[in-house]
C-alpha positions as CSV (number, residue, x, y, z in Angstrom):
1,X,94.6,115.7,112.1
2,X,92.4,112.5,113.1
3,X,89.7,114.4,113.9
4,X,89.7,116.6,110.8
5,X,89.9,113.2,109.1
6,X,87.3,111.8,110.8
7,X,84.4,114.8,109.7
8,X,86.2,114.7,106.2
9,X,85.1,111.1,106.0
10,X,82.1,110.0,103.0
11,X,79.4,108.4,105.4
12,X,77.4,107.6,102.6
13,X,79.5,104.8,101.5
14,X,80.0,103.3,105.0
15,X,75.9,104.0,105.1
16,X,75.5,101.7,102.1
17,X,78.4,99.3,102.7
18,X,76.4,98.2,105.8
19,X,73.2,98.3,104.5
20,X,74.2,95.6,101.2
21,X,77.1,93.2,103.7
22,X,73.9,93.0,106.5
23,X,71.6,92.4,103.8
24,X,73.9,90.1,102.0
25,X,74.4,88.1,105.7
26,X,70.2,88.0,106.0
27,X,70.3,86.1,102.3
28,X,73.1,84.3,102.8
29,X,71.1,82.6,105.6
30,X,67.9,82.1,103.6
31,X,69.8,80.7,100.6
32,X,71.7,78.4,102.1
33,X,69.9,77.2,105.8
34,X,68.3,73.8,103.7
35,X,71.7,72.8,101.6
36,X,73.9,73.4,104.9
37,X,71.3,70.2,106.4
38,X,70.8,68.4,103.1
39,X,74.5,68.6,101.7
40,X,76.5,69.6,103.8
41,X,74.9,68.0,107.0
42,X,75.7,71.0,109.2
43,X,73.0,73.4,111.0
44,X,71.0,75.7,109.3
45,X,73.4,78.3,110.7
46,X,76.3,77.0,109.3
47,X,76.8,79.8,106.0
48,X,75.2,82.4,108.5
49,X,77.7,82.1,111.4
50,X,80.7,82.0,108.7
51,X,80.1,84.8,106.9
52,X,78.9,86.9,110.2
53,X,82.8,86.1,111.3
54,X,83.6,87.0,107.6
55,X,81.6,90.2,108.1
56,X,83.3,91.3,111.0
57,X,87.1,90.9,109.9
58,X,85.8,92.2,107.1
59,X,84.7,95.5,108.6
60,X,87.6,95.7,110.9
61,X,90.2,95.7,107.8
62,X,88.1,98.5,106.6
63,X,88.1,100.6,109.4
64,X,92.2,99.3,109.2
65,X,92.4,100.7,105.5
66,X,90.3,104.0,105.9
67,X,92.5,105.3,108.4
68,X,96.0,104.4,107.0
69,X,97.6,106.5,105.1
70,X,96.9,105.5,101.2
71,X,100.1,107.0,100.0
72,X,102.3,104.7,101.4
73,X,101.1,102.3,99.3
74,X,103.0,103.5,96.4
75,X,106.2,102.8,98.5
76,X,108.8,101.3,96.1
77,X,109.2,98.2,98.7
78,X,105.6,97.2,98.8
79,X,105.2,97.3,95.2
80,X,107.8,94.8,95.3
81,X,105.6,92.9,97.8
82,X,102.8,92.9,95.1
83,X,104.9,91.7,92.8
84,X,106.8,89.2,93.6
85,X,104.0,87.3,96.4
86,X,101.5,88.0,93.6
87,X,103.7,85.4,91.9
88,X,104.9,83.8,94.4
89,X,101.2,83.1,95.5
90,X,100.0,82.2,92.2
91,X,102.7,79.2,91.4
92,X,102.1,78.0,95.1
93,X,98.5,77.0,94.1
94,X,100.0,75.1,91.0
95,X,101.4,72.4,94.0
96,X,99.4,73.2,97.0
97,X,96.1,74.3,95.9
98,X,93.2,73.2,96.9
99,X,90.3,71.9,94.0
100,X,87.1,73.2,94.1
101,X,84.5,73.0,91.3
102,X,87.0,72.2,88.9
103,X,89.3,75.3,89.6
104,X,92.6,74.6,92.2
105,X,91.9,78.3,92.9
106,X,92.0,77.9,96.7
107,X,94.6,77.4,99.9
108,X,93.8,76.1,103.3
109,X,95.4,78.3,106.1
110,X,94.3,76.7,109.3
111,X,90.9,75.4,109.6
112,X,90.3,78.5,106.7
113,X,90.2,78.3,103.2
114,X,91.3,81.7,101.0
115,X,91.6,82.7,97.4
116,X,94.8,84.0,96.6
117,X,92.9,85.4,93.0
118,X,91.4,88.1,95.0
119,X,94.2,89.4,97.1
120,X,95.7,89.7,93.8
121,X,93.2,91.5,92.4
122,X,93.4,94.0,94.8
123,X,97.0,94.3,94.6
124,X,97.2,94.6,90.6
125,X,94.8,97.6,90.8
126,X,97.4,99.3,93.7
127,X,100.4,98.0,91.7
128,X,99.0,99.4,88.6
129,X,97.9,102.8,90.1
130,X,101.2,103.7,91.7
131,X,103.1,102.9,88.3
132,X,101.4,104.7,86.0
133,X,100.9,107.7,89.0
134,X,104.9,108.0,88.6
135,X,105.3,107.6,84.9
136,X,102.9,110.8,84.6
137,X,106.2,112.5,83.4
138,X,106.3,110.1,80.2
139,X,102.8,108.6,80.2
140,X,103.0,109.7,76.5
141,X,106.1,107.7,75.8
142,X,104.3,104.2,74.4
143,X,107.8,102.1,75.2
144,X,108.9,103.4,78.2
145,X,105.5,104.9,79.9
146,X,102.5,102.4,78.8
147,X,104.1,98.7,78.2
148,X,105.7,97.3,81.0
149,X,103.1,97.2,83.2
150,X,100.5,95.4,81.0
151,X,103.1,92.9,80.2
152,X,102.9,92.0,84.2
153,X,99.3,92.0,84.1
154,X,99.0,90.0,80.9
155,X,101.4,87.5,82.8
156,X,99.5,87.2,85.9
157,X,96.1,87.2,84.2
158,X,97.9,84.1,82.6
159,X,98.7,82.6,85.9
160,X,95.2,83.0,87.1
161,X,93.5,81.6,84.2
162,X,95.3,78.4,84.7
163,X,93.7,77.1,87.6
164,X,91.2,77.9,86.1
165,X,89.6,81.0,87.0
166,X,88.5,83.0,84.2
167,X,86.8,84.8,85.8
168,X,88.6,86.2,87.9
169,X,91.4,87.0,85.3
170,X,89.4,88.6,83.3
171,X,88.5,91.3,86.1
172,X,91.7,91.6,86.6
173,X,92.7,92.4,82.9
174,X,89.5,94.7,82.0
175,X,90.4,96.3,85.8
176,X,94.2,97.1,84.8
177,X,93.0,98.2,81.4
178,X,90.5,100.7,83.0
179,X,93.3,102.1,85.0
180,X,95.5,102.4,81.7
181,X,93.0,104.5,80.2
182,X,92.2,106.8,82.9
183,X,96.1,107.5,83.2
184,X,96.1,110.2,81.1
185,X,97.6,109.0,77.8
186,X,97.2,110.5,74.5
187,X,94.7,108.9,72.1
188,X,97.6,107.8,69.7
189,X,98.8,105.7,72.2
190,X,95.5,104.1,73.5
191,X,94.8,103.4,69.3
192,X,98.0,101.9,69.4
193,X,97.4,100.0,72.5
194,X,94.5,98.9,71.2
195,X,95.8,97.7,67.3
196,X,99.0,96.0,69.3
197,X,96.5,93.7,71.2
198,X,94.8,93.0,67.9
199,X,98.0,91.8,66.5
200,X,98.6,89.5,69.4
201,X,95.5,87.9,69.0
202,X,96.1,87.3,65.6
203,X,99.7,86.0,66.4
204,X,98.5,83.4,68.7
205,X,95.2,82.5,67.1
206,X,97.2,79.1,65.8
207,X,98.4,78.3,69.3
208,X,95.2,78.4,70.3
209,X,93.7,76.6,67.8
210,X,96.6,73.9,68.4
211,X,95.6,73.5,71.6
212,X,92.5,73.4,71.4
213,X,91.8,70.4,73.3
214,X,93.5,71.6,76.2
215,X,92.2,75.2,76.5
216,X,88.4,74.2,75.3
217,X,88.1,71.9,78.2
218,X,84.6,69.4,78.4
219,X,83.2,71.9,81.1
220,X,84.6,75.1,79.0
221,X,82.7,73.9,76.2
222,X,79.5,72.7,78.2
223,X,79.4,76.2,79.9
224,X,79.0,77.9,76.3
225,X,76.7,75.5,75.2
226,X,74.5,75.6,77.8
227,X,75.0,79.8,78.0
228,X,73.4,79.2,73.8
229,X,70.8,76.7,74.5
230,X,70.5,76.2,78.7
231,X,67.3,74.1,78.1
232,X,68.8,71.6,75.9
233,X,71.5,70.8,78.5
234,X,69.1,71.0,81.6
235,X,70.3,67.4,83.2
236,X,74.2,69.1,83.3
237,X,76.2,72.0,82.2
238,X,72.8,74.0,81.7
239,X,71.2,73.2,85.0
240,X,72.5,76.3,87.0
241,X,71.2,78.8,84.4
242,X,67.3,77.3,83.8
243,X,66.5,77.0,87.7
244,X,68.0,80.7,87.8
245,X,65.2,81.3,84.9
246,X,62.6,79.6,87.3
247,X,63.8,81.6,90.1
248,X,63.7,85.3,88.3
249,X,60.6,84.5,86.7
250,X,59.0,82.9,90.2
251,X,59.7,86.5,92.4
252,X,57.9,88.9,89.9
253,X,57.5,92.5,91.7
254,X,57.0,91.2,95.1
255,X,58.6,88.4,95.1
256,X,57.1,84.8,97.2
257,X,58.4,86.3,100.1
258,X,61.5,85.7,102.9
259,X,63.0,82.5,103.2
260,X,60.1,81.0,101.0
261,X,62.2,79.7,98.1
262,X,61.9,76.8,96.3
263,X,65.1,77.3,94.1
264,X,67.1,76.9,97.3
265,X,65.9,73.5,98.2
266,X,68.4,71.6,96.2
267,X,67.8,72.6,92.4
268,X,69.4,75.6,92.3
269,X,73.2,75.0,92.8
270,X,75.7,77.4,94.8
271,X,72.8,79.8,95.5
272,X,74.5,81.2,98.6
273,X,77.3,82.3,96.2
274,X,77.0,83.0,92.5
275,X,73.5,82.8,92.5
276,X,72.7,84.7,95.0
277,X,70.6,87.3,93.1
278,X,68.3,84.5,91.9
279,X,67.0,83.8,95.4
280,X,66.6,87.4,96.3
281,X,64.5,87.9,92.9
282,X,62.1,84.7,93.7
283,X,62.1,85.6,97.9
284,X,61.8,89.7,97.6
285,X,60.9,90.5,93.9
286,X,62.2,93.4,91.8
287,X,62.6,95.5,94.6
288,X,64.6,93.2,96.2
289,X,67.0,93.3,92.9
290,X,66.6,97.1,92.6
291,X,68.2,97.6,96.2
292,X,70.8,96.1,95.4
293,X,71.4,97.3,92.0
294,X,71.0,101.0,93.4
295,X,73.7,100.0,96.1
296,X,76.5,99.1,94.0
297,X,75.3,101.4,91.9
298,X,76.1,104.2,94.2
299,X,79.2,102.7,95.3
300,X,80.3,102.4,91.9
301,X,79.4,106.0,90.4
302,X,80.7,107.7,94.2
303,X,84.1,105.8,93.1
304,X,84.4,107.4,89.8
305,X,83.3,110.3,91.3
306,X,86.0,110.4,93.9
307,X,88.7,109.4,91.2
308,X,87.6,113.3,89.5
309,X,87.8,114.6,92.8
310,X,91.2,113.7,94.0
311,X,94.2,115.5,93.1
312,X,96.5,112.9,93.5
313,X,97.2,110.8,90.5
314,X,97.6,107.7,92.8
315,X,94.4,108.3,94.7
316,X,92.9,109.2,91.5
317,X,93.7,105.9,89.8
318,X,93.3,103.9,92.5
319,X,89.9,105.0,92.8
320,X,89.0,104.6,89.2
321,X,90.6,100.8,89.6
322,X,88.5,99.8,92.9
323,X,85.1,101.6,90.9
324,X,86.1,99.3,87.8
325,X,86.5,96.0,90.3
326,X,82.7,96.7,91.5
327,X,81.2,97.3,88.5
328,X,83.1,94.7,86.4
329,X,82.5,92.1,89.0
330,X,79.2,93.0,89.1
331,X,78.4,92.9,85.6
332,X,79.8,89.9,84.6
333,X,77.9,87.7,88.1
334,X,74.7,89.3,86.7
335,X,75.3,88.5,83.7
336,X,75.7,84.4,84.2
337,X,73.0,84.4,86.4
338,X,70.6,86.7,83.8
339,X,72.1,84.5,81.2
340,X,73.6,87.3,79.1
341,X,77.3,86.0,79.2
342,X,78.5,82.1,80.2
343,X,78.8,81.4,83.7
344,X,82.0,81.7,85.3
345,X,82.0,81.2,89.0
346,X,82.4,85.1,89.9
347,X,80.6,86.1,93.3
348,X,78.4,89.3,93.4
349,X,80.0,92.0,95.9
350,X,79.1,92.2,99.3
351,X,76.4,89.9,98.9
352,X,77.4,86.0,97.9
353,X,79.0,84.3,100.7
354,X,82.5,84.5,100.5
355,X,85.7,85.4,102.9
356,X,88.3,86.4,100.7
357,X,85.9,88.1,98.2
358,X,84.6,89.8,101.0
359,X,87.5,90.7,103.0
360,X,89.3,92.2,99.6
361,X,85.6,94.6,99.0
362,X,85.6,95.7,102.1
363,X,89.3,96.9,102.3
364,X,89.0,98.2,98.6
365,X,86.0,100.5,100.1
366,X,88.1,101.5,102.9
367,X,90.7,102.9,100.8
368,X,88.2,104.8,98.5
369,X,86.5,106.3,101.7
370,X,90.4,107.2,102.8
371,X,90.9,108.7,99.1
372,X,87.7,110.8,99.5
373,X,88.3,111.7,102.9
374,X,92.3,113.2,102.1
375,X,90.3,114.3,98.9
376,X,87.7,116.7,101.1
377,X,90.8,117.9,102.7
378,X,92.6,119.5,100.4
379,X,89.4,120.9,98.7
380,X,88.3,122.5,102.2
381,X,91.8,123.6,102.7
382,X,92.3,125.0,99.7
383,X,88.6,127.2,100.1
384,X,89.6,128.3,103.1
385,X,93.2,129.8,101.7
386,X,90.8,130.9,98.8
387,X,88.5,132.9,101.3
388,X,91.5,134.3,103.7
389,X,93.1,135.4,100.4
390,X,89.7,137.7,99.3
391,X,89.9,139.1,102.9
392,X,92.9,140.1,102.6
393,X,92.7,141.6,99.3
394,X,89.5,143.5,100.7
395,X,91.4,144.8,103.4
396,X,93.8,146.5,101.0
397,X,91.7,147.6,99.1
């Protein structure tokens, strides 16, 4: 079975997933060698030697996820796990969290620091997939089939944004309402979906506006205005977004070459991590952005197209939910450093420095190879009992 499993497997992704997490590691060294001296007063190494470990845990839980059996995720006792350490996890940070820029988003384990956030995001997209994979039956049935799981993920998208990590609880929602619509229901229910979440907008518009002060932070508020008018707010809040300006409009096609970045010298903050991209378009140019657009690009559409593939409504929605992740993630870190949306903190996949953002990609791309891989298997044996069936009709004939 192994070794069926084993030629059944999607190279392609594996191809690609090394080719952006290598590439990633090389900027991850350029971005950040000066800042690791300057600010940090570590070696130029530093970042590199991190996320090299990070790399290789990373790639060992993939290898860990592509070769266990997906199904068992759906297994009514770790659902359960999902659920209640999702929460668990989440009010744990409210006491023992750790704050970084602003947001008590993180834990120390050890001499590590994690991010509960992602480990949840992961585990909403499995919890979500398995539920509405069993409520196939009744996915048409609005009360019974299509609530109850949003109102967790509304409630744990709550939890996250109070750190604050907005961010990261809005891929979480957009993710979970991706895998809602690829379960299957009938268009009245999505319009009703959809006029239900306009109503609850409405309903707490007041609360909002109530507590204003409180949910329109300072920094909230200086991230919009800077996202309007970056220029004006250069000095502060806007300082992130114009030296990512200078940075994209620096590389041109080319770029100024490897390691030969000015951005990275101290104006340009986290550009190991969110801003990533703005280094690699000053150092390699448009091609340098193109590769990795075309990377997560593929990953992305060989996701969805996995999700068509698979016959299993679990596999199938848990494909769609890890392609959604990607993308979502990726659009919305492209879009603070681009300046097309406010900036809020999100890393772009396999590339930033990270090890829980990392560690969570890499075992989400495990699990779609697995999907593919049980995916190719029923296809091939279901040609094969195709072609011995017009054998043996031949025969008779």
């Amino acid at each position: 079975m192994l070794k069926k499993r084993l030629k059944s497997f999607d190279y392609s992704l594996l191809v690609v997933y090394l080719l952006l997490s290598v590439f990633g590691l090389i900027m991850v060294y350029s971005a950040s060698m000066v800042i690791a001296i300057q600010i940090y007063n570590k070696s130029s190494n530093f970042f590199f030697e991190r996320q090299l470990l990070n790399l290789i845990i990373a790639f060992i839980a993939l290898v860990f996820a592509t070769l266990f059996p997906y199904r068992k995720l759906q297994a009514k006792g770790f659902l359960k796990i999902i659920v209640l350490g999702s929460i668990a996890i989440l009010f744990i940070l409210f006491f023992m969290g750790k704050n970084v820029n602003n947001a008590q988003s993180w834990l120390g384990i050890g001499f590590r620091n994690i991010q509960p956030a992602e480990f949840v995001k992961l585990g909403m997209i499995i919890y979500m997939a398995a539920v509405y994979a069993k409520k196939q039956p009744y996915i048409n049935n609005f009360n019974k089939g299509v609530i109850p799981p949003i109102v967790f993920l509304v409630f744990i998208c709550f939890l996250v944004a109070q750190q604050p990590d907005l961010g990261t609880a809005g891929i979480i929602f957009v993710t979970g309402i991706v895998i809602v619509f690829c379960s299957g229901m009938n268009w009245k229910n999505i319009t009703r979906l959809l006029l239900l979440g306009v109503l609850i907008v409405g309903v707490f518009s007041p609360f909002i506006i109530w507590k204003q002060d409180s949910i329109f932070t300072e920094t909230r508020m200086g991230r919009l205005y800077s996202y309007k008018d970056p220029f004006k707010y250069e000095v502060d809040e806007g300082l992130q977004l114009v030296n990512s300006y200078v940075a994209l409009g620096t590389g041109g096609w080319k770029g100024v070459g490897l390691g030969k970045s000015m951005q990275k010298l101290g104006y340009l903050p986290e550009a190991h991590t969110d801003f990533i991209m703005a280094v690699i378009a000053e150092e390699l140019g448009v091609f340098g952005v193109l590769f990795v657009l075309f990377g997560l690009g593929y990953i992305i559409l060989k996701g969805i197209y996995i999700g068509m593939k698979s016959k299993d409504p679990f596999g199938s929605l848990l494909a769609f939910g890890i392609s959604g992740m990607i993308g979502i993630q990726m659009f919305i870190n492209l879009g603070g450093v681009s300046g097309m949306i406010p900036i809020t903190g999100v890393t772009l996949p396999f590339i930033s420095y990270g090890g829980s953002s990392l560690l969570i990609l890499s075992i989400s791309l495990g699990l779609l190879m697995n999907i593919s891989s049980y995916a190719n298997l029923e296809h091939n044996s279901g040609k094969a009992k195709r072609e011995e069936n017009k054998k043996s009709k031949q025969l008779f004939v």
